[in-house]
C-alpha positions as CSV (number, residue, x, y, z in Angstrom):
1,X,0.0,0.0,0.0
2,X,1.1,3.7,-0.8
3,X,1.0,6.2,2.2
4,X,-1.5,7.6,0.2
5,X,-3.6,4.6,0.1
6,X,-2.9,4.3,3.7
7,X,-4.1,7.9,4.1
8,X,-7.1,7.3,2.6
9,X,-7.6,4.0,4.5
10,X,-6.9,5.9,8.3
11,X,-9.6,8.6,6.6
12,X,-12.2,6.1,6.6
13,X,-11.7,4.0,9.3
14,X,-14.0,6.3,11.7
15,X,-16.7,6.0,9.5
16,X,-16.4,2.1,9.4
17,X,-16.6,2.0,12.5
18,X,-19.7,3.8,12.8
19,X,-21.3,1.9,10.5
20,X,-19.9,-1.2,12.3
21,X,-21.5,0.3,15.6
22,X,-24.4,0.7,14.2
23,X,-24.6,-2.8,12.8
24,X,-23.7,-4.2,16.4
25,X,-26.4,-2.0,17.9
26,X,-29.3,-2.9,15.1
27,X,-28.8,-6.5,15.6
28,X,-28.5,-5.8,19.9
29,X,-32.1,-4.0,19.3
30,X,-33.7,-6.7,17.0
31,X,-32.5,-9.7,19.3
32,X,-34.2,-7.8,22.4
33,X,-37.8,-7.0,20.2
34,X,-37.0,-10.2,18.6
35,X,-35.5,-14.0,20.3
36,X,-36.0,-15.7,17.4
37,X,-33.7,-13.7,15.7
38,X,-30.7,-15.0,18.0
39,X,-27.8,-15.3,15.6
């Protein structure tokens, strides 16, 4: 990878792990509503 590349890559990683959190907290909220759902 080129420090730009990694650059870009340090840019996004906040945002992936917002996404990520959200994820975690979507499926958190549907196994509560939901049991069945139990991954």
């Amino acid at each position: 990878m080129s420090p730009r590349e990694i650059k870009a890559f340090r840019a996004t990683q906040p945002s992936l792990k917002r996404v990520l959190g959200c994820i975690k907290l979507t499926l958190v909220v549907s196994q509560a509503y939901n049991p069945c759902l139990l991954l």
